[in-house]
N, C-alpha and C positions, 0 to 999 in steps of 0.2 A: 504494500500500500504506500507505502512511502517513495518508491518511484513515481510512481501516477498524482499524491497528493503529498507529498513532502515529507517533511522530517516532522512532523506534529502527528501526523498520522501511523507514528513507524509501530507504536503498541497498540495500535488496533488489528494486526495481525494477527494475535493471539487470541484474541476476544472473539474473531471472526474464524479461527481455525474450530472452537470450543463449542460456537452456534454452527458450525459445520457439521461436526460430528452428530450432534442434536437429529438436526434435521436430514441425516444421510440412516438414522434409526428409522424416523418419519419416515423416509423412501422406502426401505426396505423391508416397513410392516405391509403396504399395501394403505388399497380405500379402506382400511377398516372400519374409520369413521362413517363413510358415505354409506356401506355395507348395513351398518346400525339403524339409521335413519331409517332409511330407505325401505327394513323390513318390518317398523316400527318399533322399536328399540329405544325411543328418543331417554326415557326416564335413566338408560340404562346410558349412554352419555354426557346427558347431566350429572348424573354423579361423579364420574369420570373427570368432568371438565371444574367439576367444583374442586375436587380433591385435588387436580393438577393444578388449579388455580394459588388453592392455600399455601400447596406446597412449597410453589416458586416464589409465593410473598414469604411463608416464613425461613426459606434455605437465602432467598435474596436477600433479607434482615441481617440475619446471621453471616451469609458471604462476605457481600459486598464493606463489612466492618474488617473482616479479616485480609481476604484480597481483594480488594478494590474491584477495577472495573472485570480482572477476568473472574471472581467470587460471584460476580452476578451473573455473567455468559455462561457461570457451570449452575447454576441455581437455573436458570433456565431451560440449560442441554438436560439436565439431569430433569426437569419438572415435562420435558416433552417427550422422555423418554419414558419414565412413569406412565405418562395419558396414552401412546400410544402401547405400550406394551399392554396394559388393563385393557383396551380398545381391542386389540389382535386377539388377546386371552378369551374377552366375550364374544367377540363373533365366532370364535371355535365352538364357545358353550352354548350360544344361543341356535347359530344358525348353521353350526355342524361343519365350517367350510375353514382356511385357510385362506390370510387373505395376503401371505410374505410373497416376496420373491421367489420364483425357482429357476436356479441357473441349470441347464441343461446342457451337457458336454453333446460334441457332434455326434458320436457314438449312439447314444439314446435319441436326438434327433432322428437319425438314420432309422433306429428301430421303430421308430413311431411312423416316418413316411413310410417307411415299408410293409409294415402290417396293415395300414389304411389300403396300397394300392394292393393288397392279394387278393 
């Protein structure tokens, strides 16, 4: 950051590596969120979204006094990581499904076009 916006901006790299990781959990749950919703599940979000809410205000109290600004960017990786892992957990419980990523090597690719075309 500090090529692009200077030398004022050189420790917000870490802050931004910290909400990286946050949000690359985010990615790799899936919609689970939308998944909820969607099959009516909303109470079962709210709670989710309250719990995660607390959490980040009271880990960001507590961070942010200890390590400044990266204490808050981990009160928040850590409070998005909380909502969606509880988010992923219930839509297995509720709706029976998986909603993470799956990498699939060519190999299993292969076995899957192949069995389609027999």
């Amino acid at each position: 950051m500090e090529i692009i916006y200077g030398k004022y901006y050189r420790t917000g790299g870490s802050v931004l590596l910290i909400l990286c990781i946050g949000n690359v959990v985010n990615m790799l749950t899936g919609s689970c969120g939308y998944a909820l919703v969607m099959s009516g599940h909303r109470k079962a979000i709210m709670v989710i979204s309250i719990a995660s809410a607390i959490l980040a205000v009271c880990l960001g109290i507590w961070l942010v006094n200890v390590h400044s600004m990266n204490g808050l960017a981990s009160a928040y990786a850590i409070a998005v990581v909380f909502q969606q892992y509880a988010m992923w957990v219930s839509v297995r419980k509720y709706l029976g499904i998986w909603t993470h990523v799956q990498i699939n090597t060519p190999l299993t690719l292969f076995q899957v076009f192949r069995n389609d075309y027999q």
